[in-house]
N, C-alpha and C positions, 0 to 999 in steps of 0.2 A: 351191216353195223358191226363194229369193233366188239368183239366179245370181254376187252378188257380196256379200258381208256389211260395210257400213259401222259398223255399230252392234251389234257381238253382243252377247248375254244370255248369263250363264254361270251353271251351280248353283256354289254355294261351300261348301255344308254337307249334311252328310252322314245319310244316313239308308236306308232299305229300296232304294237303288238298287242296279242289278245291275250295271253297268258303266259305264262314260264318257262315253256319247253317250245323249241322248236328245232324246225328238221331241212328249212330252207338253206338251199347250198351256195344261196348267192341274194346281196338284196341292194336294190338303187340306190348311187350314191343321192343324187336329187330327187325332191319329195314327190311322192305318189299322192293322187289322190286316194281320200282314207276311206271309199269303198274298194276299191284297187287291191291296198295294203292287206284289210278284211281280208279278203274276199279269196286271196294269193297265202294268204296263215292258215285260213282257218282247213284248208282243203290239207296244209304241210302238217298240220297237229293232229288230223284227224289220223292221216295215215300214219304218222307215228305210234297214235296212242293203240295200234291193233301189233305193235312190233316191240314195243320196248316193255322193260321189267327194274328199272330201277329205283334205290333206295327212294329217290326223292318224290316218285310217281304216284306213292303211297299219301302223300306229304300235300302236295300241290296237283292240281287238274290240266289237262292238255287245252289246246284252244280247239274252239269249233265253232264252223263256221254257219249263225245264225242270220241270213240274208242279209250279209254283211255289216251285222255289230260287233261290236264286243262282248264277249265272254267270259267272265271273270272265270278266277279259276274254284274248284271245288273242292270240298273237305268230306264229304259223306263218300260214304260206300259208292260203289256202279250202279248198283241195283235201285238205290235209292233217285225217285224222276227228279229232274234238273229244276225245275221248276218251285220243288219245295225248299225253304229255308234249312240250314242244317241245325240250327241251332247252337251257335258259339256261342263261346261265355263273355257276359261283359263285362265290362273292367269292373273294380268294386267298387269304386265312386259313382256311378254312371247304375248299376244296380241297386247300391243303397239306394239311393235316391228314386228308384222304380218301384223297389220294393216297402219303401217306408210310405211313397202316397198310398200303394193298393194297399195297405194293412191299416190305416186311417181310414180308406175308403170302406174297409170290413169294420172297423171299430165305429162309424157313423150307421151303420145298418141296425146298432142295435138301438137307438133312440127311438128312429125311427120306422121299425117293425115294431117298438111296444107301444109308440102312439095309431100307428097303424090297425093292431088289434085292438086297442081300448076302442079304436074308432067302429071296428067290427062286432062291436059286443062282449068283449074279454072281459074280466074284471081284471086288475092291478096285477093281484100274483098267476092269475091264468093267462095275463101277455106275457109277464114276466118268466114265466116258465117256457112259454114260446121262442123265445129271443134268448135264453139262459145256453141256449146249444153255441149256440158263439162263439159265446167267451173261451173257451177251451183253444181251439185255431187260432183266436187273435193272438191269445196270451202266448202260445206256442210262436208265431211268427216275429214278436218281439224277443226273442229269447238268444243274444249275439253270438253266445256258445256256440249254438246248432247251427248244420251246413247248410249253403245255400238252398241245396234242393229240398231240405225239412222243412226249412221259414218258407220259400214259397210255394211249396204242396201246401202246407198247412191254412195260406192265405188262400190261395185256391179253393180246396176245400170249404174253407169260412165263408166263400164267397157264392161259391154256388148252394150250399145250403141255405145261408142267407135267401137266395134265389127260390129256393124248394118253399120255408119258412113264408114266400109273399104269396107263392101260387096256393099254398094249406089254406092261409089266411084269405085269401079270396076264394074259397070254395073252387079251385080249377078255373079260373077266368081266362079264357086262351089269351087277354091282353096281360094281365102279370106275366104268362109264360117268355115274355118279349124281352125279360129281364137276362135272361139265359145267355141272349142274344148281347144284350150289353157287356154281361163280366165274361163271355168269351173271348171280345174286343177288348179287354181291359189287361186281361191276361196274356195278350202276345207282346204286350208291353214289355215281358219278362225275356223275350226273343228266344225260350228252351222249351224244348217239345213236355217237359215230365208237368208240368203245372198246367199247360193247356192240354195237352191228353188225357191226364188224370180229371180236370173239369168234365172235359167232352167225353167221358168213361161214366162220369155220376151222373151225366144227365139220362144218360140209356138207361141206365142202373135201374137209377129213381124212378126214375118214370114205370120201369118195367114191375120194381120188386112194390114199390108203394101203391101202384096202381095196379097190382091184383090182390094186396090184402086190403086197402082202402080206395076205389077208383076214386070216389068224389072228392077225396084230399087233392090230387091231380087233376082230373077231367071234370071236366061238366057238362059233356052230350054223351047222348049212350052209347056210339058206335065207338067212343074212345071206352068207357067203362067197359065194353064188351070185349075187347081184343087191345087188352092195357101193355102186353108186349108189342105187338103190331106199331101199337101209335107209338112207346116209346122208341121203337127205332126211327120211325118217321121225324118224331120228335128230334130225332138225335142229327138227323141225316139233315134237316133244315137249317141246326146249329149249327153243323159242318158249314153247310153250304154257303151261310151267314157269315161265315169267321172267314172263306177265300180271298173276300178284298182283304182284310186285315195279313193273312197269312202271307200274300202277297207283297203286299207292303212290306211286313216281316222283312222276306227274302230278298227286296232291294235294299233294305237299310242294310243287312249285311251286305250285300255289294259293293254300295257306297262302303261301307266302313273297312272294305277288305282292300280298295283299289284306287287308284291315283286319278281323278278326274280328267287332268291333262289326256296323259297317256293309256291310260287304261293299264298298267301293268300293278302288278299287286304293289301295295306300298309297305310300310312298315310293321303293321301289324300283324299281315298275312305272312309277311318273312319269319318276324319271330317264330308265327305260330308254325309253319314249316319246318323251319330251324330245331326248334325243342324237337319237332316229333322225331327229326334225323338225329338227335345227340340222345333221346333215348331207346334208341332202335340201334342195332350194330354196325352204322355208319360215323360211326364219332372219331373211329383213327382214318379215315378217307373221305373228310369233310372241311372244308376251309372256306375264306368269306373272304370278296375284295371286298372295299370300300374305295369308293369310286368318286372324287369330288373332281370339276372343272375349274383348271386355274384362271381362267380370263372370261368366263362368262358374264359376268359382270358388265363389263365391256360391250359384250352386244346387246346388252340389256339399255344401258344408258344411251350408247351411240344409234342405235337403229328403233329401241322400245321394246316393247315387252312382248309384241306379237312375235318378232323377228328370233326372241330367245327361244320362244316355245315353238316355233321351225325348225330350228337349231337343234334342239334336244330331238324331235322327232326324223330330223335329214340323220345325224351321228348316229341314231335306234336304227333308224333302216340301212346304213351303212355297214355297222358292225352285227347285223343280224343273223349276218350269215354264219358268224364264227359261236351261235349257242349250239350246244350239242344236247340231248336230251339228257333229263336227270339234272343239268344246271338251273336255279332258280333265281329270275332276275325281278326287281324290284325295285322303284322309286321310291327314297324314302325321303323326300322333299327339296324344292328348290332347284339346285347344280348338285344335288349327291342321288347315287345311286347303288348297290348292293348288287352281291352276285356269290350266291352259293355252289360252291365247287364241289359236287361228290364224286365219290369212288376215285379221287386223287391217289395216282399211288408211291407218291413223292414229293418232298416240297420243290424240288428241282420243276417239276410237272405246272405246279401252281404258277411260283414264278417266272416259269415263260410263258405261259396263260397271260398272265397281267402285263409281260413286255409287250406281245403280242395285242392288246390292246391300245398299247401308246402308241405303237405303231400304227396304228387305224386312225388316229390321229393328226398325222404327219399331214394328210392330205386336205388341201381346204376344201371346206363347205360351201358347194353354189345355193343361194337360196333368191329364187330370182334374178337381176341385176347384181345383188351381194354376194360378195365371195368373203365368208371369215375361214379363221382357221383358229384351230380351238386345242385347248393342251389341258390333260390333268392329273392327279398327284393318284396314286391309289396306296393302300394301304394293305397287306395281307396278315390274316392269322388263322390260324391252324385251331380246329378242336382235339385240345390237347385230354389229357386222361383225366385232368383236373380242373378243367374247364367245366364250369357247375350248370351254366344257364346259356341257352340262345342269345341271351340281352349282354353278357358280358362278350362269350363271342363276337359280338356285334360290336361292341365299346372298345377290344382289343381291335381291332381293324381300323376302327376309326380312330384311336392312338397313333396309329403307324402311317395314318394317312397325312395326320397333322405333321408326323417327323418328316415322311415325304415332300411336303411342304415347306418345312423351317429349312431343309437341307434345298431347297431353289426352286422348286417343284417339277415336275414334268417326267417322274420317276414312280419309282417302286421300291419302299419301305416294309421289311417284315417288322411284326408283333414282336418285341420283347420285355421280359417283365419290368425291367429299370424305367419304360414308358410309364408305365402303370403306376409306377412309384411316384415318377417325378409328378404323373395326373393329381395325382392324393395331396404330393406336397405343394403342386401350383395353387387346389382350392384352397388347402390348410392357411398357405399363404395370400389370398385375397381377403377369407375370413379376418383372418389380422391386422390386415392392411385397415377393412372397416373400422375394425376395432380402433387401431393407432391414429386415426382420422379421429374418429369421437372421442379419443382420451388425448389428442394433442403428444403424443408420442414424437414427431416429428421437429426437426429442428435443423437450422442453416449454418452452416461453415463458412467463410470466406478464403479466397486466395486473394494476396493482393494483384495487381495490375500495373507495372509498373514504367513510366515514360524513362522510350529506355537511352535517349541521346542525354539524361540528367540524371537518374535513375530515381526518381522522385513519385514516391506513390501519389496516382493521380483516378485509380479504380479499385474495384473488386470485384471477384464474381461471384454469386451465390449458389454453393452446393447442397443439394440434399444430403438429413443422416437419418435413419433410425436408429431413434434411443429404446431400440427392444429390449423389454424387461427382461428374457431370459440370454439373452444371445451376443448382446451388448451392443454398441454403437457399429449399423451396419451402412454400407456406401448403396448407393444407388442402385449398382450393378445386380445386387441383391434383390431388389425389388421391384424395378422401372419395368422391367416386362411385364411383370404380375399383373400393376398398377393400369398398365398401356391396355392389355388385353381386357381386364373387367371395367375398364371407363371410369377406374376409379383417378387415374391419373388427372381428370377437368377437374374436382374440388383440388386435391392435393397440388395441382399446378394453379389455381387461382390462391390458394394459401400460399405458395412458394413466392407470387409475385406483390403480393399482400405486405408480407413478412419481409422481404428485401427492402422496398419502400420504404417502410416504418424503420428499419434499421438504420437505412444509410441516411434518411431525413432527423434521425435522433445523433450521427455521427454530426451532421451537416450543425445542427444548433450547438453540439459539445464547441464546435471551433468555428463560429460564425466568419471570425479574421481572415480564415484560410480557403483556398481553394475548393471545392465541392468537390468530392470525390462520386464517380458514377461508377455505376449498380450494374452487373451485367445477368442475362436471366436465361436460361437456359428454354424452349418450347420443344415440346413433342409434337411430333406430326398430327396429332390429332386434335390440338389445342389450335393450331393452324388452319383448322377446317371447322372452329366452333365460332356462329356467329356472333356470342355473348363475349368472345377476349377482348374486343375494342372496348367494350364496356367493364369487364372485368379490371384493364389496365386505367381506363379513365378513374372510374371510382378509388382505385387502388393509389394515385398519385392523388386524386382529391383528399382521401383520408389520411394522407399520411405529411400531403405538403411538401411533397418531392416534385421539382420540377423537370418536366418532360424530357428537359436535354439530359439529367443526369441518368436516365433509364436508358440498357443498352438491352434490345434483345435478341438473343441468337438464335437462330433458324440453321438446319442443314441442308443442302442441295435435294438429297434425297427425299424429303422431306417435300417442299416444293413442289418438284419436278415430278413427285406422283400423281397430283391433282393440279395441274398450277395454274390452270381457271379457277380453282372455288377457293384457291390461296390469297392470289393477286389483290382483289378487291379488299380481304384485311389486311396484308401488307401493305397497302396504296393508306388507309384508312389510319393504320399505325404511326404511319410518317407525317399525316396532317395531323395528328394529335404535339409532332411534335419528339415523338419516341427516335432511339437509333435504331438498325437493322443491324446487325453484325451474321455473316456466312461463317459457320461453325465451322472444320474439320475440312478446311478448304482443302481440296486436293486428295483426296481418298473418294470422291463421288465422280459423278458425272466431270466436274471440273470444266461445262461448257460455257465456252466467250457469249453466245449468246445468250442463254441464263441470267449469264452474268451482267451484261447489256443490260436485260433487261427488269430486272431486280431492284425493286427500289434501296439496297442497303449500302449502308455509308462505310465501314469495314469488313477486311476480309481477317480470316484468323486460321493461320497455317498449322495443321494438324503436327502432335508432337514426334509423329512416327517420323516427319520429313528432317524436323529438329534434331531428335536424336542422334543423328549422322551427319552431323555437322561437323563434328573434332575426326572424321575420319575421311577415307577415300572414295567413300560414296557419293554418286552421282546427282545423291541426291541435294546436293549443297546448290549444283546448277536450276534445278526446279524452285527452290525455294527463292533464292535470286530472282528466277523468270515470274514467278506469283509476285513480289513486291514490287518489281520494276510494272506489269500488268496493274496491280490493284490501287497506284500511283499516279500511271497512266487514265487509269478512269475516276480520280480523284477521291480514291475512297484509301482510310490509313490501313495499315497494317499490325497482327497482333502476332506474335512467334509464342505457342505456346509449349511448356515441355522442356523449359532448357535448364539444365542440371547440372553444367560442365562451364567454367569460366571461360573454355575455347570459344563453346558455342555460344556464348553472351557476345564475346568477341565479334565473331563473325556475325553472328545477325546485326550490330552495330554496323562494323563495316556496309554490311547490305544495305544499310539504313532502314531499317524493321524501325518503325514508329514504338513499338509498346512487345513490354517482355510479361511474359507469366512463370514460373515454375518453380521449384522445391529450390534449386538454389536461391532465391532470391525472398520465398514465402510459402510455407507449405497452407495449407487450409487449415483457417485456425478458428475457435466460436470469435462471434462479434466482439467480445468484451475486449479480447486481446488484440484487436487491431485499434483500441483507444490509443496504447501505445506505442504507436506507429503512427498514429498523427500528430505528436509531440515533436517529431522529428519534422514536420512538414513548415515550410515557409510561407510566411502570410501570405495571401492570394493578394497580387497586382490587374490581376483581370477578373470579372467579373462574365460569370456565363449569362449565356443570350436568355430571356424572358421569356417565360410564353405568351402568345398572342392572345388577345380576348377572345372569344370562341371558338378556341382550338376545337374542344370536344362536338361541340356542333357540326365544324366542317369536317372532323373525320368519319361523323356520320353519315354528310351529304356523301359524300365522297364513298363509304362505303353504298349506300344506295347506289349511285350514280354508277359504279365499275361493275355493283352485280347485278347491274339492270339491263 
């Protein structure tokens, strides 16, 4: 073994390992049966655990093989048997709530030991003096100040006295003594050895110290009055013996609560608690975290089911098993993410070819069966740096980096740095507001006009988002539409956006009844695309406002589509029997595929402004734009040139014969009020638009049924 590690190898994915550290120098790419896997660790971890000495070894447990199960890993001392609970702490929610029934359960003891005595021949104040030893413990256990271990020693205590208090009262009735027996069961509820030892301490105690200045208060046959230490151990030893199933139990809740059902590998809490014990121990400048997420798992999730993902994650574990080295501590912390603590790093250079070194393990597909996938994922690294406060931030920087990993395409390696952490603070600050600006109508629509461009006669508009932020002032889209997209706040604010358009342009439509109807263009996000409520959202939305179908245009992106375009299809199919348009936003900067396009139910395309903008010059791109309207002509759908700024370019897209223009030279985005005067300029309508059919919204129901059935 290396006496200093410049270069570790870490497993990142999870599968039949039994703990954190391992020593195997090589492991199957396709799945082992999972007594095989056991059976082949537990034998690598054992021998490890008699050769290594590192930081993390202190932290987490080797694996060992129990006739091939799993082993979680360990937190107590060597010395301490495997079998007993260690004793973590619980979360404080999850405690409160343990500790407040058992301190109820000691504050009911006292009713009922004073009815109990009066029933034994007490009078009033001689039960009441009985049961008055209580009060002291309870009161002490309710007291939020004091530390956990005070409030529940003290409910302990309350509890087995309580217990003492029933045996007095029964003159030694070996069946009271059976109460013992209860609140030692009661008490591992609290899963920490000092409240159950200090119990199982008083019952020897008492027994011993009460029952040689009073036996009969205790016992009631002689051989116990006779030898009152003797039986108190006996006493004691029975309790013990009584409390094993509970202890027992104990010691698999923590289990379960240390480790990943799936996999068997610690999960997130056990990392934490690993993590701290390495950032307060002198491994904090040679300790780092990947963060481990799969980009396309998902995929095999849907396409083959959920048996075929949880293969997957276990083929990748046994794959890349071979690359953990001892001291690294791997862990599932739910789903497609994974963790992996780096110690005795002694470079970041080191780290990050750690983590290359893991995409790399990648590259190669997964047999699972007949199925071969192939799987990629993003990782994230950070460092514990000197001012790196907790495990859990540790933990949050990595997984910062893993999302930039991500936003930048994924299939990489992103380090921690602090502007992540920033931007994290200002993404929530900014979703909070977002709620906010939702419930206080903060939000409001701009129009561009739209204009037919062989007349140049406004015959549309399209409606933009603005926030009217109170402090910051009227901000565009780009400001907020991510924020919006990622918290799901975008479905209300995109059924308002399409609400609000309607209402507009049907209050435009009654100002000038004589003239031509001007149509609405609306902008959808991919994710409004995949909500089954937008057929209904858009129906109700033209019912309320008495906008007819034709005059709604809605835009969609390729990309947009073409990521789900099964669970699309059915409300684009569904949209069009209502009677709506489709308009292809920002044609030509996506996919830009003829068969897409085929088969697409949308009635225009609209040529992204980057194509436009190079129009008045010697850019090639003047031929592409050409080839899109000559194509989107051909399959009978118009065209929209958006972007044009320059009278050249108005020029030339005429020439082209582009159906319809949008841009600043001709109408920048203005509030609705001010496009009233701009219909003053417009010519009485000679045509009249097409009607909607009776039952529209019903058949785009059938229709939606019908496609997603």
């Amino acid at each position: 073994m290396e006496a200093e590690r410049t270069c570790p190898e870490v497993v990142i994915l999870s599968g039949y390992a039994t703990g954190c550290f391992s020593g195997d120098s090589e492991g199957p790419t396709q799945l082992e049966e999972p007594s095989t896997a056991w059976n082949r660790r537990g034998r690598g971890g054992d021998a490890l655990n008699r050769q290594t000495s590192s930081p993390a070894e202190h932290a987490v447990a080797q694996s060992e093989d129990r006739g091939g199960m799993p082993v979680p890993a360990r937190f107590w001392p060597p010395h301490r048997p495997h079998f007993l609970p260690e004793g973590r702490r619980l979360s404080d929610e999850v405690w409160q709530q343990r500790h407040r029934g058992l301190t109820w359960l000691l504050w009911g003891h006292l009713p009922a030991l004073y009815l109990f005595a009066l029933i034994r021949g007490y009078g009033p104040l001689g039960a009441a003096v009985q049961v008055a030893v209580l009060i002291l413990p309870a009161s002490v256990a309710m007291v939020p100040r004091l530390s956990r271990n005070i409030r529940s020693a003290s409910t302990s205590i309350g509890l087995v006295i309580a217990a003492s208090v029933l045996v007095h009262l029964s003159g030694g009735s070996i069946e009271a003594h059976f109460q013992f027996f209860v609140i030692l069961a009661f008490l591992t509820l609290y899963q920490a050895w000092l409240p159950f030892l200090l119990a199982l301490a008083y019952v020897v105690v008492e027994h011993g110290v009460v029952g040689a200045l009073d036996p009969r208060a205790v016992y009631n046959n002689a051989a116990d009055i006779a030898h009152p230490w003797k039986w108190a151990a006996i006493h004691g030893g029975f309790v013990l013996a009584a409390s094993i199933a509970n202890v027992l139990s104990w010691r698999l809740t923590e289990q379960e609560a240390l480790h990943d059902g799936l996999t068997g590998l610690p999960n997130r809490v056990c990392l934490l608690d690993a993590l701290d014990k390495l950032l307060d121990g002198r491994a904090r400048g040679t300790t780092a975290v990947l963060f481990v997420d799969l980009d396309n798992f998902k995929d095999a999730n849907d396409g083959f089911g959920h048996h075929v993902g949880d293969l997957l994650l276990q083929a990748l574990s046994q794959r890349l098993r071979s690359q953990l080295r001892v001291g690294d501590l791997l862990a599932r912390l739910g789903g497609d993410e994974f963790a992996v603590v780096l110690t005795g790093v002694s470079c970041r250079q080191a780290a990050t070819d750690t983590a290359r070194r893991i995409l790399d393990a990648f590259q190669e597909p997964v047999g699972i069966g007949e199925i071969t996938l192939a799987s990629f994922a993003s990782i994230g690294l950070a460092f514990a740096e000197p001012d790196t406060s907790s495990a859990a931030d540790l933990l949050r920087n990595a997984d910062l980096a893993m999302y930039e990993a991500k936003r930048s395409g994924g299939g990489q390696v992103a380090e921690y740095k602090p502007m992540l952490h920033s931007a994290a603070l200002r993404r929530t600050e900014l979703e909070a507001e977002l709620r906010i600006a939702l419930d206080e109508q903060q939000f409001e629509l701009h129009y561009q006009p739209i204009f037919d461009l062989p007349t140049q006669r406004l015959v549309g508009t399209e409606a933009l988002l603005r926030w009217a932020h109170p402090t910051r002032g009227l901000l565009p889209p780009a400001e907020f539409i991510t924020a919006a997209e990622q918290s799901g706040l975008i479905m209300p604010l995109g059924a308002w956006v399409i609400r609000a358009a309607c209402r507009q342009t049907a209050a435009w439509h009654a100002l000038a009844p004589d003239r031509t109807p001007l149509t609405i263009a609306v902008n959808l996000s991919p994710r409004q695309l995949v909500d089954r409520t937008l057929v209904d959202t858009v129906a109700e939305a033209l019912q309320e406002s008495g906008l007819h179908p034709w005059s709604l245009c809605l835009e969609i992106t390729e990309g947009s589509v073409i990521r789900d375009f099964d669970a699309t299809m059915p409300t684009l199919n569904a949209l069009r029997v209502l009677g709506v348009s489709l308009a292809l936003d920002d044609f030509g900067t996506g996919y830009s595929s003829l068969s897409y396009l085929r088969q697409l139910p949308v009635t225009s395309v609209k040529i992204d402004r980057s194509f436009v903008g190079d129009l008045d010059t010697d850019s090639p791109n003047a031929q592409i734009v050409l080839a899109i309207i000559e194509l989107a002509h051909a399959l009978g759908m118009s065209v929209t040139a958006e972007g044009a700024e320059t009278t050249t370019q108005l020029s030339v897209l005429k020439a082209m014969h582009s159906d319809q223009v949008q841009g600043y030279l001709l109408g920048r985005p203005m509030p609705g009020g001010e496009i009233g005067h701009i219909l003053d300029a417009l010519p009485a309508a000679t045509v009249q638009p097409p009607m909607p059919r009776p039952g529209t919204h019903d058949r785009a129901h059938a229709e939606l049924r019908q496609t997603s059935s």
